[in-house]
C-alpha positions in Angstrom: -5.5 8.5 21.1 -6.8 5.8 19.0 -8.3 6.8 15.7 -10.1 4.5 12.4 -8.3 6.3 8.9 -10.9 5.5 5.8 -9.3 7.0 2.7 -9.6 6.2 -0.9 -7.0 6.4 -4.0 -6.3 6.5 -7.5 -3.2 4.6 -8.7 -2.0 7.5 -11.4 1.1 5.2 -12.8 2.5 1.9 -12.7 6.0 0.7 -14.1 6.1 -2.9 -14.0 9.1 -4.9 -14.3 10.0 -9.0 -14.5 13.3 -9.7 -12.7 12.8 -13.7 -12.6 10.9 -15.8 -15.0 10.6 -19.0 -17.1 8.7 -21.8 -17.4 6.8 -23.9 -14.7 8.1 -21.2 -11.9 5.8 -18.4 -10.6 6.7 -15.1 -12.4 8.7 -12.4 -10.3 8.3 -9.1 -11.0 9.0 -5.4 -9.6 6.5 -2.2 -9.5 6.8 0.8 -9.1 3.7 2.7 -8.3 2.3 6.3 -7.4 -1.2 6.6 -6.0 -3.3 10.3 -4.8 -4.6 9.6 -1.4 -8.6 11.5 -0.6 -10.7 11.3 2.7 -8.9 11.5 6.2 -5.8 10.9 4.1 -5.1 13.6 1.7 -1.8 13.5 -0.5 0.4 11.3 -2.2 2.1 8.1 -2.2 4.9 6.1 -3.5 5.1 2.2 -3.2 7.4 -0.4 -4.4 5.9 -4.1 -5.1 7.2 -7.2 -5.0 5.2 -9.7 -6.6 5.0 -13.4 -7.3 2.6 -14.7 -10.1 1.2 -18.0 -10.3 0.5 -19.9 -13.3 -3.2 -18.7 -12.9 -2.5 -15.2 -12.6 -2.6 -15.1 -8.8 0.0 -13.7 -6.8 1.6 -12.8 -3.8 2.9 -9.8 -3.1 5.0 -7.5 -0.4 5.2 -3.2 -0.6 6.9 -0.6 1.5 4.9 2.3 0.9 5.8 5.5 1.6 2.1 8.3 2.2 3.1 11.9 2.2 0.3 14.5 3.1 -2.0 14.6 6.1 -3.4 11.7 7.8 -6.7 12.8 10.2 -5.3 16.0 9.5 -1.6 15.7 10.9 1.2 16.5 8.6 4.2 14.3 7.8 4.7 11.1 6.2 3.8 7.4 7.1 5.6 4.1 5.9 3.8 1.4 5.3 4.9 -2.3 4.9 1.7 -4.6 2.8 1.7 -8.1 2.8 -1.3 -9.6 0.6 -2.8 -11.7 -2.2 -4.7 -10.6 -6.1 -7.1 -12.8 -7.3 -9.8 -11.8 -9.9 -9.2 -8.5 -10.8 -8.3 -7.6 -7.0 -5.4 -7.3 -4.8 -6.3 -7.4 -0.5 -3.7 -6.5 1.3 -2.6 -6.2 5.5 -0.4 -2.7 5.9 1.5 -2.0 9.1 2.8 1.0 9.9 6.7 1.0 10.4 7.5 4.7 10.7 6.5 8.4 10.4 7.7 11.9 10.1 6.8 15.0 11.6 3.2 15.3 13.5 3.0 11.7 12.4 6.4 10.5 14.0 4.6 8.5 16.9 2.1 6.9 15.2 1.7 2.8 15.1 -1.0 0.9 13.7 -2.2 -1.2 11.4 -5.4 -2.2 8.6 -7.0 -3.3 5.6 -5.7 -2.1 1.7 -8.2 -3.1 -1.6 -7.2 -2.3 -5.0 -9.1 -2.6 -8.1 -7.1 -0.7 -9.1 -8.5 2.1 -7.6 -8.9 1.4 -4.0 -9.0 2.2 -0.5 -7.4 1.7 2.8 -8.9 1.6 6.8 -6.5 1.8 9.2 -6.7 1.8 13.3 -3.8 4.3 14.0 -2.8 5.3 17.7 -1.1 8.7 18.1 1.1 7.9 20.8 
């Protein structure tokens, strides 16, 4: 059964860490960040960033995020794996769902993640 999942969050920390960087090379850098999920997700979530900056202050970046809570009301836990961009002040990102526990265990899907820094997500979710 096919479902759309609208939820908003608050980033409540972020511990950022370089790993790779000097001059005239795009700045690498780790993050670890914990967000607090509301709407037809309620709970909390873990992710770690990877993330490439350009000289401009863009950047690409890769997460595996790990939701814990309720998602359109089913307990368990969902990973999540984020490709995207930030650009002025926002980060867009494209999050695929790669596993899940509990009542979420079947679920696949994908959607859309904005953050500025607080944020939301949409995601098309089937409940296999």
């Amino acid at each position: 059964m096919p479902a759309q999942i609208d939820a908003q969050f608050q980033i409540t920390s972020w511990e950022e860490t370089p790993f790779d960087d000097g001059t005239g090379v795009a700045r690498l850098t780790e993050a670890l960040v914990a967000k607090t999920y509301t709407g037809d997700i309620e709970g909390t979530s873990t992710t770690k960033w990877l993330m490439a900056y350009a000289p401009d202050k863009t950047a690409a970046f890769v997460g595996l995020e790990r939701i814990k809570g309720t998602v359109s009301g089913k307990h368990g836990s969902l990973v999540l794996r984020h490709v995207g961009t930030f650009a002025n002040g926002s980060a867009d990102a494209s999050p695929t769902v790669i596993s899940g526990t509990n009542e979420l265990k079947t679920v696949s899907g994908s959607g859309d993640f904005t953050a500025n820094p607080a944020g939301s997500i949409t995601l098309d979710l089937s409940f296999d």
